[in-house]
Short mmCIF file of the C-alpha atoms (twelve columns), coordinates in Angstrom:
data_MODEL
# 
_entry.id   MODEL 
# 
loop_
_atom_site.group_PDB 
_atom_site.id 
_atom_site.type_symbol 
_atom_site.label_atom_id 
_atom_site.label_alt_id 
_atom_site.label_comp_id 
_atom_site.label_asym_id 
_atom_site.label_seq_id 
_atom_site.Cartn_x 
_atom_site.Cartn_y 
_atom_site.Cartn_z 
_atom_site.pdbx_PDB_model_num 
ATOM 1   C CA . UNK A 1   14.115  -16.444 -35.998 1 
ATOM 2   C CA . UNK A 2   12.786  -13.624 -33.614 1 
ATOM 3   C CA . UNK A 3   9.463   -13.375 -32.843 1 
ATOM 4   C CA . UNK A 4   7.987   -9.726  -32.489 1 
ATOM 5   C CA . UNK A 5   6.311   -8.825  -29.486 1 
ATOM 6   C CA . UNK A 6   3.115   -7.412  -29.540 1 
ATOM 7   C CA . UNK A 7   2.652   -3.883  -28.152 1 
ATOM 8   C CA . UNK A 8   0.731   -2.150  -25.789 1 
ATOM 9   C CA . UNK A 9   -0.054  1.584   -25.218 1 
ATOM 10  C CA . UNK A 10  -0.230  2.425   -21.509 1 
ATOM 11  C CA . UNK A 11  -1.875  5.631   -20.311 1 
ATOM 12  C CA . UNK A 12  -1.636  6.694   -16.263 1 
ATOM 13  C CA . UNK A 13  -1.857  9.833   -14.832 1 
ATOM 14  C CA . UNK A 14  -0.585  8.340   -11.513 1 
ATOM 15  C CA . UNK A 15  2.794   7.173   -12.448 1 
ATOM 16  C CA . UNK A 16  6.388   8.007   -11.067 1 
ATOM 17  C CA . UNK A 17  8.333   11.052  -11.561 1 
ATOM 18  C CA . UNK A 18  11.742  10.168  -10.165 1 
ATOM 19  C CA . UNK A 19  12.913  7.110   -8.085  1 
ATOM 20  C CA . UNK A 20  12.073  8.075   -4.905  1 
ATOM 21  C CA . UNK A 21  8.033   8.482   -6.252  1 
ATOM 22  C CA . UNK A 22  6.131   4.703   -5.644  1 
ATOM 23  C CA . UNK A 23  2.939   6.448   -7.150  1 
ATOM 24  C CA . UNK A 24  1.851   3.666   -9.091  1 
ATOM 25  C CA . UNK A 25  5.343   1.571   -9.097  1 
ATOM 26  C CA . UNK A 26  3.225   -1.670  -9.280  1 
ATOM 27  C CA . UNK A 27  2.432   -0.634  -13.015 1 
ATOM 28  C CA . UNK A 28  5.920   -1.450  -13.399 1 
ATOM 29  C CA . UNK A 29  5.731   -4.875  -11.755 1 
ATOM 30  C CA . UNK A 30  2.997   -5.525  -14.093 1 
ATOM 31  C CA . UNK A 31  4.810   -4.624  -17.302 1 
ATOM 32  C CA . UNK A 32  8.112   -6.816  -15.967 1 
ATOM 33  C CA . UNK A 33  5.342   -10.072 -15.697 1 
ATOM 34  C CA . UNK A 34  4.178   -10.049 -19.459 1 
ATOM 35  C CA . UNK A 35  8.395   -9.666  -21.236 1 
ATOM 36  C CA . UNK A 36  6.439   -11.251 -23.866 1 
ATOM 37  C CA . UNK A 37  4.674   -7.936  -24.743 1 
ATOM 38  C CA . UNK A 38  6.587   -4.623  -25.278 1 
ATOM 39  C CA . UNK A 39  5.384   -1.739  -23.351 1 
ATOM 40  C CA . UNK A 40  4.884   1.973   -23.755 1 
ATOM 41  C CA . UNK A 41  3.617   4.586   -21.270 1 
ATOM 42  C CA . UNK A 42  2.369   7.929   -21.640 1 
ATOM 43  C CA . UNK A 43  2.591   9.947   -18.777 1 
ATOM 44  C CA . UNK A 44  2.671   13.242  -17.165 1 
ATOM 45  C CA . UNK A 45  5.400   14.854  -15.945 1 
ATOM 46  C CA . UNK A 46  5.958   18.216  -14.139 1 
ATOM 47  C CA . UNK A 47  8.511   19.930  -16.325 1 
ATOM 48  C CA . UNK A 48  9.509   19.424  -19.832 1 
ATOM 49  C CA . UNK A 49  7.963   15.951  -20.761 1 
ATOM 50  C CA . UNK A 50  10.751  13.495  -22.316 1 
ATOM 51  C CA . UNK A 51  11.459  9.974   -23.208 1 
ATOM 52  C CA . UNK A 52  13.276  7.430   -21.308 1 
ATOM 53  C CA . UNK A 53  13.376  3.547   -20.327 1 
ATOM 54  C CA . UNK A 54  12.516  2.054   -17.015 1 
ATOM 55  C CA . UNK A 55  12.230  -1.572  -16.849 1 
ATOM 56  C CA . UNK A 56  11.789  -2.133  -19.953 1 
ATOM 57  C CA . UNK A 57  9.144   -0.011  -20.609 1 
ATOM 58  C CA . UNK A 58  9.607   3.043   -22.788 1 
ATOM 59  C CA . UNK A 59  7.862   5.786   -21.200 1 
ATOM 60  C CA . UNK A 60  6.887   9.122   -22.993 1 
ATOM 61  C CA . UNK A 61  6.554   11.706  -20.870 1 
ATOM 62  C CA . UNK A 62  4.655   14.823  -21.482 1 
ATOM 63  C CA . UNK A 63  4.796   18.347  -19.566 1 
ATOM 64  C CA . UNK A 64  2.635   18.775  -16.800 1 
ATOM 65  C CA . UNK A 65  2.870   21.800  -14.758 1 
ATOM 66  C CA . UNK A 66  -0.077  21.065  -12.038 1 
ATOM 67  C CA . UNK A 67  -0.283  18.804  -9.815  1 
ATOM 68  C CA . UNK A 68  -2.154  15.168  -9.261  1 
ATOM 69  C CA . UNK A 69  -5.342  14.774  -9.089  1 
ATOM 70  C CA . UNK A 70  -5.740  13.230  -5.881  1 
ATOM 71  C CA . UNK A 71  -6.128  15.933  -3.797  1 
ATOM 72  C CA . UNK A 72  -8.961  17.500  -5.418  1 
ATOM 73  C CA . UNK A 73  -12.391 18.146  -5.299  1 
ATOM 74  C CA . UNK A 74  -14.303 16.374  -8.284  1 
ATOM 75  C CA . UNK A 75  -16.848 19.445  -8.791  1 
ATOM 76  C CA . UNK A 76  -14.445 22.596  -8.605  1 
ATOM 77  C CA . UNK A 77  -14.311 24.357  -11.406 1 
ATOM 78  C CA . UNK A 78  -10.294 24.703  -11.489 1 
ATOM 79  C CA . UNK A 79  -10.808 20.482  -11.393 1 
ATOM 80  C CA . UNK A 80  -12.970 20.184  -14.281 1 
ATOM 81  C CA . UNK A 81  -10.201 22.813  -16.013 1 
ATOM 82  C CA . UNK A 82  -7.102  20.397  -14.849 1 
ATOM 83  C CA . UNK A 83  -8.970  16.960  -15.696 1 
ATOM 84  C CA . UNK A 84  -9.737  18.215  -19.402 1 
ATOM 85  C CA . UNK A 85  -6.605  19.228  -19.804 1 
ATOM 86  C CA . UNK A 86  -4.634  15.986  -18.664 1 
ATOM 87  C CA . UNK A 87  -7.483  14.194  -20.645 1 
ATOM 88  C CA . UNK A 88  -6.621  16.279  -24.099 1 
ATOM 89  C CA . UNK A 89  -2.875  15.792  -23.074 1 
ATOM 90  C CA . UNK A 90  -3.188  11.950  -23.008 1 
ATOM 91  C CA . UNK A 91  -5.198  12.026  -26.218 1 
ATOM 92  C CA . UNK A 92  -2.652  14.109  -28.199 1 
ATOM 93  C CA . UNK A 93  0.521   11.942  -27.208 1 
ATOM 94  C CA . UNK A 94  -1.208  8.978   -28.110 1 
ATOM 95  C CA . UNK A 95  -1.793  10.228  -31.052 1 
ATOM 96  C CA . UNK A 96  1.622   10.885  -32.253 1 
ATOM 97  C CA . UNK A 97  2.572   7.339   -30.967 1 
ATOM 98  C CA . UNK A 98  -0.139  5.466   -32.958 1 
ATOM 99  C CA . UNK A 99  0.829   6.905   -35.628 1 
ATOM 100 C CA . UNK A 100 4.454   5.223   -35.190 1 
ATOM 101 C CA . UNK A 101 4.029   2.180   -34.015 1 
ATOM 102 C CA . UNK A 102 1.171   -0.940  -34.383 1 
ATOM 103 C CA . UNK A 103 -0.298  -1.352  -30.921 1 
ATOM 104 C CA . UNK A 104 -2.628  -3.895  -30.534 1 
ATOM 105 C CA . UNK A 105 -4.405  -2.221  -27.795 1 
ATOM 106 C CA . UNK A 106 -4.771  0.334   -25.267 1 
ATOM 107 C CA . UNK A 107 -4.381  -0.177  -21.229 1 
ATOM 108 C CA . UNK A 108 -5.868  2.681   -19.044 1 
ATOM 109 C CA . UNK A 109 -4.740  3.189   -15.835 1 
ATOM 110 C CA . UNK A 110 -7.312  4.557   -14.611 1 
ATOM 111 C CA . UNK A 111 -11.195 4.940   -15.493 1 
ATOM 112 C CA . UNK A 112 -10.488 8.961   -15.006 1 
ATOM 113 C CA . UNK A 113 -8.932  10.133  -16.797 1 
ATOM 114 C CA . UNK A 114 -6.955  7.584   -18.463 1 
ATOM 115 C CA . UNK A 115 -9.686  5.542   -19.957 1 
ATOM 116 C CA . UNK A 116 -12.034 8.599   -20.904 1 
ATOM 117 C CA . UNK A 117 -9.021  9.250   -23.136 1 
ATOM 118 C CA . UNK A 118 -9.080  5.993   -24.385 1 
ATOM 119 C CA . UNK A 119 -12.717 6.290   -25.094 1 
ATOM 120 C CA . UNK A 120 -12.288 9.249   -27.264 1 
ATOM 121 C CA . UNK A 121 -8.954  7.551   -28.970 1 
ATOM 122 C CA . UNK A 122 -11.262 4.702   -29.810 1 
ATOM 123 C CA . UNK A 123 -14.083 6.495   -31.564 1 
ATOM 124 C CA . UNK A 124 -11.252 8.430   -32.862 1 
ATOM 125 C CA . UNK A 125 -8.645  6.308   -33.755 1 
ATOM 126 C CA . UNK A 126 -10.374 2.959   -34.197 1 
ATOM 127 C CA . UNK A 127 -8.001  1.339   -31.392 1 
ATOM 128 C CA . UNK A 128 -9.638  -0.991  -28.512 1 
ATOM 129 C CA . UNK A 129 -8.624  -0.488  -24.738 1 
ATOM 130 C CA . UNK A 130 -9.006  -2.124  -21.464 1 
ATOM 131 C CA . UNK A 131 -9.101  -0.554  -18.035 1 
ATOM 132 C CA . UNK A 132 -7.878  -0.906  -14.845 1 
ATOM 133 C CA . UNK A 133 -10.187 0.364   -12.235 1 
ATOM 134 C CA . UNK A 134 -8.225  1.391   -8.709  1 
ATOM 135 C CA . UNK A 135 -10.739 3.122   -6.481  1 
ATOM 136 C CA . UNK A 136 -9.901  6.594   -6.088  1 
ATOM 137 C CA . UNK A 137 -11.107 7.135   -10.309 1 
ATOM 138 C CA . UNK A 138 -14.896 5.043   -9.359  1 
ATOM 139 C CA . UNK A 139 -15.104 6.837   -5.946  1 
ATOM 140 C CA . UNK A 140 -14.970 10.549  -7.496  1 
ATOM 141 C CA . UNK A 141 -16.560 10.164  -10.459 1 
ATOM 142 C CA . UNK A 142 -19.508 7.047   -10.075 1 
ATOM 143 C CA . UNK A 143 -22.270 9.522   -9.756  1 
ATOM 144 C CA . UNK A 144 -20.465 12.233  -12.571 1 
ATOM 145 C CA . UNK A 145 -23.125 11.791  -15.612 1 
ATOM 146 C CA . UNK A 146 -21.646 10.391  -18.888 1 
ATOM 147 C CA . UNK A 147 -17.817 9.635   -17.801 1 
ATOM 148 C CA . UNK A 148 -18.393 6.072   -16.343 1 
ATOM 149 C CA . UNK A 149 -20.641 4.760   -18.092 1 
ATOM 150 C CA . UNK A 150 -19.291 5.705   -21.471 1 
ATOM 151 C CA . UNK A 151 -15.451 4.586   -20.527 1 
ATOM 152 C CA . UNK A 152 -16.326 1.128   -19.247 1 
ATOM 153 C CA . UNK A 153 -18.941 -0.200  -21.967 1 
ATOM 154 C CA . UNK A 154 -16.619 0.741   -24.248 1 
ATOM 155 C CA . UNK A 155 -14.036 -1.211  -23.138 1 
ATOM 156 C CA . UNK A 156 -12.886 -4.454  -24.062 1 
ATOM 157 C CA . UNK A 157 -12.016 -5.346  -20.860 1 
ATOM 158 C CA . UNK A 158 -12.590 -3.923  -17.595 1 
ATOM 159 C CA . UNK A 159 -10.474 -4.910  -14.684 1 
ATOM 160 C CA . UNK A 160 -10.234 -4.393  -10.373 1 
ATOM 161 C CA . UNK A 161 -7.762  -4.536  -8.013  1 
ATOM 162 C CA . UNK A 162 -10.759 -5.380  -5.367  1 
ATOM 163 C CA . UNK A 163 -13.581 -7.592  -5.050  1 
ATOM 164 C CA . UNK A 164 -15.428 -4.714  -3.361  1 
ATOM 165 C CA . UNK A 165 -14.728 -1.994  -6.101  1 
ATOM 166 C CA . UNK A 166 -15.688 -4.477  -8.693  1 
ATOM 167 C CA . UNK A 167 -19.301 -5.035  -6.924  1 
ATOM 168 C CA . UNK A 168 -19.330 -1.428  -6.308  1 
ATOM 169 C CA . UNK A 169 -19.436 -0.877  -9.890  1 
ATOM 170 C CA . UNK A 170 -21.528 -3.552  -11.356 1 
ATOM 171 C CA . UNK A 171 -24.237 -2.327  -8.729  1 
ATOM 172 C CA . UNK A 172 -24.210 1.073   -10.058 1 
ATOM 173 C CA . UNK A 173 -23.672 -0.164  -13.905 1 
ATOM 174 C CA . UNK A 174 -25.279 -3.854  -14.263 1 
ATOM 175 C CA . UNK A 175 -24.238 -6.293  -16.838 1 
ATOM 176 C CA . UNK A 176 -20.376 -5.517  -16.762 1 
ATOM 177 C CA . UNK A 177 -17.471 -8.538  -16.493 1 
ATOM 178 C CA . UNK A 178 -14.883 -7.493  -14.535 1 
ATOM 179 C CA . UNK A 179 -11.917 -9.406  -13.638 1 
ATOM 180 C CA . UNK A 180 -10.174 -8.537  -10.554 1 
ATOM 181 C CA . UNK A 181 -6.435  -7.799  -11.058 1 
ATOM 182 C CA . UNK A 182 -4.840  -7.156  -7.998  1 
ATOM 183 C CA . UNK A 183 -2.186  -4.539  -7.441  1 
ATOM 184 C CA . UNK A 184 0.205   -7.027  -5.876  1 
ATOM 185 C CA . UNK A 185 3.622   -5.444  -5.035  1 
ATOM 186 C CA . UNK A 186 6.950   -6.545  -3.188  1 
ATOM 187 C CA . UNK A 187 9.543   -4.182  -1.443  1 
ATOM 188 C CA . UNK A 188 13.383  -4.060  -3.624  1 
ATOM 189 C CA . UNK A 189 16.281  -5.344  -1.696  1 
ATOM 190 C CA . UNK A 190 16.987  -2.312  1.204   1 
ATOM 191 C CA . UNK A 191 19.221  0.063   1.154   1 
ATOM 192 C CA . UNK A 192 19.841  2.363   3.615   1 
ATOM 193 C CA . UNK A 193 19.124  6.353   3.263   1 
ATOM 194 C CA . UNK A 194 22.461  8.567   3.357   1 
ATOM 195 C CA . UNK A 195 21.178  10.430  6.421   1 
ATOM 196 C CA . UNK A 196 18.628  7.418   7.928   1 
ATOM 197 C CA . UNK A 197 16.255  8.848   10.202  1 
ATOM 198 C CA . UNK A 198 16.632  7.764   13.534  1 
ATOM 199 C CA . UNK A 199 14.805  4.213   14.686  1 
ATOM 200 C CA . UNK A 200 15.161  2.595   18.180  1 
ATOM 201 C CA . UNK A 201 14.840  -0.780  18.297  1 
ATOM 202 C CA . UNK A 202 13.043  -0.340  21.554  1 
ATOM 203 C CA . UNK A 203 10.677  2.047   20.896  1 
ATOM 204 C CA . UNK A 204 7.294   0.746   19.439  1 
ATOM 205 C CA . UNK A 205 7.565   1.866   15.576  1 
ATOM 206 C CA . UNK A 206 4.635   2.698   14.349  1 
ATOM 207 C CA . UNK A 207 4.289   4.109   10.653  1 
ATOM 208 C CA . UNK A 208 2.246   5.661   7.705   1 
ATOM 209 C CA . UNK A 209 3.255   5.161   4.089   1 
ATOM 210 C CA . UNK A 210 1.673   6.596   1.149   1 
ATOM 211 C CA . UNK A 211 0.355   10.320  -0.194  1 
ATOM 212 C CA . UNK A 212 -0.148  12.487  2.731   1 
ATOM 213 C CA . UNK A 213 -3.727  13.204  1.465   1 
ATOM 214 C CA . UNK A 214 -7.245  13.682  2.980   1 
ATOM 215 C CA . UNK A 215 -8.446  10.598  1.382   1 
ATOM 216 C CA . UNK A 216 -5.311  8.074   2.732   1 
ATOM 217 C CA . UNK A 217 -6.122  9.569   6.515   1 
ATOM 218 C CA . UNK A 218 -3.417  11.018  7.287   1 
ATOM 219 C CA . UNK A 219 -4.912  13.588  9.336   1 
ATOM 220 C CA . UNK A 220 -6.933  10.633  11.185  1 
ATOM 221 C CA . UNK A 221 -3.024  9.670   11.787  1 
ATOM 222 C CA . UNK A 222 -1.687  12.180  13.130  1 
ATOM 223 C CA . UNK A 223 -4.683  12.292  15.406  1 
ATOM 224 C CA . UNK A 224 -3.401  8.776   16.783  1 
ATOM 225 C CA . UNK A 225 -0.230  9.593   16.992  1 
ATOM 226 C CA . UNK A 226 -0.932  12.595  19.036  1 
ATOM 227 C CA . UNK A 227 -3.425  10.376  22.073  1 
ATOM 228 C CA . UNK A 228 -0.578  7.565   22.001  1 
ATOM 229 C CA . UNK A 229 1.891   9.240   22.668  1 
ATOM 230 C CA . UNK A 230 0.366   10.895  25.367  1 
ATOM 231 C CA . UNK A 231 -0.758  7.199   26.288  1 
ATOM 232 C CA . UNK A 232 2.631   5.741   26.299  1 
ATOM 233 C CA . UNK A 233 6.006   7.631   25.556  1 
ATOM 234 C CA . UNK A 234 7.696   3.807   23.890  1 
ATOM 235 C CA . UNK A 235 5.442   4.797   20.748  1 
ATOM 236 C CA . UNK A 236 7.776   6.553   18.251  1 
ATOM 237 C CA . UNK A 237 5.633   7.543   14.712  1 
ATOM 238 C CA . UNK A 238 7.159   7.793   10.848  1 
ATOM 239 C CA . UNK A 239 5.424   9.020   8.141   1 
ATOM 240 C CA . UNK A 240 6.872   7.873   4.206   1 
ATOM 241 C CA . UNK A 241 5.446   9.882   1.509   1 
ATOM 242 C CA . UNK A 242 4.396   13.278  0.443   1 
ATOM 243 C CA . UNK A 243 1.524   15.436  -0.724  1 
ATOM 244 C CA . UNK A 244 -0.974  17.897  -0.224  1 
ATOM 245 C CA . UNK A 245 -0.623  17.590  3.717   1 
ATOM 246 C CA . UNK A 246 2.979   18.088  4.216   1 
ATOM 247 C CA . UNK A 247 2.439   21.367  5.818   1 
ATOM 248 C CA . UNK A 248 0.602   19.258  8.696   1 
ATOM 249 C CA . UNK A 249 3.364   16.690  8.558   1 
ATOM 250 C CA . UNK A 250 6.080   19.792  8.316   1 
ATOM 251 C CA . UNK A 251 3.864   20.766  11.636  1 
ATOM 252 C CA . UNK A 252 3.760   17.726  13.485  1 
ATOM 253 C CA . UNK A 253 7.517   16.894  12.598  1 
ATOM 254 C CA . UNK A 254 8.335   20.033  14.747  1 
ATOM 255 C CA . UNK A 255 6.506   19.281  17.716  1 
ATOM 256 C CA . UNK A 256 8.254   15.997  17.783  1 
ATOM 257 C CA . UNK A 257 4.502   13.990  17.176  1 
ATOM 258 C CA . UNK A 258 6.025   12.178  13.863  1 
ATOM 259 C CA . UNK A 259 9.619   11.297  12.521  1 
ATOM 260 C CA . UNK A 260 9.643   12.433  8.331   1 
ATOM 261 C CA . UNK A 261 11.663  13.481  4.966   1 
ATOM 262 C CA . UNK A 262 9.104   13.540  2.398   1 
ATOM 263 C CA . UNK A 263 9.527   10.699  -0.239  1 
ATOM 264 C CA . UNK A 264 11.944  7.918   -0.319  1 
ATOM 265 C CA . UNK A 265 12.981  5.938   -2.562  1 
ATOM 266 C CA . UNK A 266 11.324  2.364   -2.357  1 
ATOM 267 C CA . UNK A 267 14.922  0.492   -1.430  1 
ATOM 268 C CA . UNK A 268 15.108  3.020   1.486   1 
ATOM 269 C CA . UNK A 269 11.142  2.419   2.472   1 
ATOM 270 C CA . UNK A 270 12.359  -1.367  2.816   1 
ATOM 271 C CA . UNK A 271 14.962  -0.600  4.770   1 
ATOM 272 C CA . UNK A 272 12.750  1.169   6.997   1 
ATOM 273 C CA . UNK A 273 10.239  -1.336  6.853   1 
ATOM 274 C CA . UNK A 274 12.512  -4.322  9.124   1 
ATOM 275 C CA . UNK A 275 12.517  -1.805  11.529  1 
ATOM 276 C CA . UNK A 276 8.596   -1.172  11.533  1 
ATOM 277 C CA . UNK A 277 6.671   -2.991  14.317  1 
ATOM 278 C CA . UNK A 278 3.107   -1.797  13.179  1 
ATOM 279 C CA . UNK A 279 1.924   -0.521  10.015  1 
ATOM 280 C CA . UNK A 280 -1.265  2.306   9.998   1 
ATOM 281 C CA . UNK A 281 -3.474  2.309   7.223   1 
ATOM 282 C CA . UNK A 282 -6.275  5.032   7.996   1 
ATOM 283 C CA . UNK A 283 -7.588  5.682   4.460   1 
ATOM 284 C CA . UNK A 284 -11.219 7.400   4.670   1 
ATOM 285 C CA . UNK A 285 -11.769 5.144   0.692   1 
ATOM 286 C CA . UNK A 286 -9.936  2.209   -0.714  1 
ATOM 287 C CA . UNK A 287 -10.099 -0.714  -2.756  1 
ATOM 288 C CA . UNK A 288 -7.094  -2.762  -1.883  1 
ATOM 289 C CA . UNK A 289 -3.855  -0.641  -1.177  1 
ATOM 290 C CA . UNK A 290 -0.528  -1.691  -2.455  1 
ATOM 291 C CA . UNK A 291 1.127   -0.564  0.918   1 
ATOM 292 C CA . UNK A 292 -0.608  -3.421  2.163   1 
ATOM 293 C CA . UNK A 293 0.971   -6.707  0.004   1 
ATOM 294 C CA . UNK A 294 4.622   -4.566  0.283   1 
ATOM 295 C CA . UNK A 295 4.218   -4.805  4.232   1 
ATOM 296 C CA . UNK A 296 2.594   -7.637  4.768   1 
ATOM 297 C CA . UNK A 297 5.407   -10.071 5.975   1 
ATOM 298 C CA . UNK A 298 7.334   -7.289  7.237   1 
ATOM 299 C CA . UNK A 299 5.332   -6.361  10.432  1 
ATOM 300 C CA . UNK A 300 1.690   -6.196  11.433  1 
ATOM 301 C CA . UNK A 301 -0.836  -4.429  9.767   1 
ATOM 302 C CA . UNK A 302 -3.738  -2.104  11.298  1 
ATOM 303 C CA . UNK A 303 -6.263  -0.508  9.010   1 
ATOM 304 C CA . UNK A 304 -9.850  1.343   8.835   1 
ATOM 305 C CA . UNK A 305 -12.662 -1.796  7.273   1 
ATOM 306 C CA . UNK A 306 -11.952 -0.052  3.971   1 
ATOM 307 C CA . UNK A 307 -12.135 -1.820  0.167   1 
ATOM 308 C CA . UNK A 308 -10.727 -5.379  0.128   1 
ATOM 309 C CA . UNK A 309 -8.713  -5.361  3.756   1 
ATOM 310 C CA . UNK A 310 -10.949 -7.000  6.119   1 
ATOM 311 C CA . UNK A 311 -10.643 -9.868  3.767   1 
ATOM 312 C CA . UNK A 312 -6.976  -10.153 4.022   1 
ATOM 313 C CA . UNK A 313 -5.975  -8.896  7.424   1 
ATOM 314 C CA . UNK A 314 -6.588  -10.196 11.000  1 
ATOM 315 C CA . UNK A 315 -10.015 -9.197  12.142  1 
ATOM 316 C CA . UNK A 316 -8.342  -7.826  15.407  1 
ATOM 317 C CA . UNK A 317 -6.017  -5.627  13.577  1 
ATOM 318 C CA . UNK A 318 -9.259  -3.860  11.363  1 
ATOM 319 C CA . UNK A 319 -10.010 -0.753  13.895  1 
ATOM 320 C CA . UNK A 320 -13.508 1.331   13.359  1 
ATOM 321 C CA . UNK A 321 -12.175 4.716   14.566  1 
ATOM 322 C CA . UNK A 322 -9.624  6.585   15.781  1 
ATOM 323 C CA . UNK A 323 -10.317 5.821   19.555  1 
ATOM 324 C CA . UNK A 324 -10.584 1.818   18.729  1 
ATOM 325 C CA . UNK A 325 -6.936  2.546   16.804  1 
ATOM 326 C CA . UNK A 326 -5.792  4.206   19.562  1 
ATOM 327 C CA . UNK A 327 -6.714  1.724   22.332  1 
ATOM 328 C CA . UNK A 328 -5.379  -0.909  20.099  1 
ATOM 329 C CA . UNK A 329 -1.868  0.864   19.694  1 
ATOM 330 C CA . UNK A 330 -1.658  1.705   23.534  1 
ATOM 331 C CA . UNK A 331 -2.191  -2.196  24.873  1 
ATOM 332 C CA . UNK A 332 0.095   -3.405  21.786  1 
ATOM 333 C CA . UNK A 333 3.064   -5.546  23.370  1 
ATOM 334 C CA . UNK A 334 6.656   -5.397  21.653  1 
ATOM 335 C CA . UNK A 335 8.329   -8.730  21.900  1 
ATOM 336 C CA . UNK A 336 11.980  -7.701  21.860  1 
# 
């Protein structure tokens, strides 16, 4: 005799859009740990939204035609336009899909605007939700009247993926429980890219993976990149990822500063990653990056004192600026 599994409704913004998109991947690697539950996710998609399977997750896709939230400014207008909307499109696909199926809960990835939605689906629709609190959602939107406060003592439960988020919020909204939940993530067997970039073993590799955003640095790293070099010419730099800056990455690419392609798929960033001799994490806000459990027995890790890092990483390898980053990079000694 079978036993049905229980269901749960996921909602997240930040979720991938082909295979070579790791925009919250680890959502996956949460749903494969609990094959006692089944899984569906509602998520936005830039074209015409369908249905499909990954891991055994059913994921509803709906159309999306802007782009992610990262990148913008919490009190522009044209934001407050573009959050509304994705909130209103969450809340009418979930809709349709509690109305076919018996969920037992909601799970909103994020605070904002995943578990506003879930807010107004449980006044709404009578169904409970928990939320998953990342850091980018809290860091826009902890002094926005109403949103916070509303979402999380609503929920049933509210979790982290960082110590220092979750005292960052309890601060600023006392008498919450949260449980930290980290976004713990491991790199796929490699493969290697049909047209690899180039990677000498000699050269010091030195890399940035993630959204080419403001708020991941990636300006900061290009600014490294540019006074090591000039420092030492056995530094080679990669960048693995795309967004809003890929016009400075486009830019830097053609003065020879960085080696990039835009996104890759995650067996292709491991295959990259054995050749990686120093990993660059120069976020200006974080809570506790995935980037950073994917690459942490792969090759050493240097990163800004941001979110839950300094923790976890070698107090020699956390940098305070640029110029510390730099110096570090320049005396760094390849064992070969």
């Amino acid at each position: 005799m079978s036993i049905e599994k229980k269901k749960i409704l996921i909602l997240a913004h930040s979720f991938p859009q082909h295979e070579n998109d790791y925009r919250g991947r680890f959502i996956l690697d949460y749903v494969k740990s609990h094959p006692e539950t089944e899984f569906h996710i509602v998520a936005p998609f830039r074209g015409k939204g369908f249905e499909t399977n990954i891991d055994g997750a059913f994921v509803h896709y709906f159309n999306w035609d802007h782009d992610y939230l990262a990148g913008r400014r919490v009190y522009q207008p044209s934001t407050l336009f573009v959050t509304l909307k994705l909130l209103w499109g969450f809340v009418a696909n979930a809709k349709k899909l509690l109305k076919k199926h018996g969920f037992e809960k909601i799970f909103a990835c994020w605070a904002v605007p995943a578990g506003f939605s879930a807010y107004f689906l449980k006044k709404f629709c009578r169904i409970n939700y928990d939320v998953w609190l990342l850091g980018t959602d809290v860091n826009k939107f902890i002094n926005f009247p109403f949103i916070l406060p509303k979402t999380l003592k609503n929920a049933g439960k509210i979790y982290s993926n960082s110590s220092r988020l979750s005292g960052m919020v309890t601060n600023k909204f006392p008498g919450l429980n949260i449980e930290i939940l980290p976004t713990n993530s491991s790199l796929p067997s490699p493969v290697k890219p049909e047209n690899p970039l180039k990677i000498d073993k000699n050269m010091v590799n030195i890399a940035f993976v993630g959204r080419l955003e403001e708020v991941k640095g990636f300006d900061f790293y290009l600014e490294i990149a540019e006074k090591v070099t000039k420092e030492r010419k056995d530094a080679a730099f990669f960048a693995f990822g795309d967004g809003s800056l890929r016009n400075a990455a486009a830019s830097a690419k053609e003065k020879g500063l960085i080696s990039w392609q835009g996104e890759i798929s995650l067996p292709e960033l491991s295959y990259y990653a054995d050749f990686i001799d120093i990993l660059c994490i120069t976020s200006r806000s974080e809570s506790m990056p995935v980037v950073f459990w994917e690459f942490q027995n792969k090759c050493r890790i240097m990163s800004f004192p941001v979110g839950d890092i300094p923790l976890y990483a070698k107090p020699e390898d956390i940098c305070k600026s640029v110029d510390e980053f730099v110096r570090k990079l320049a005396d760094f000694k390849k064992h070969i």
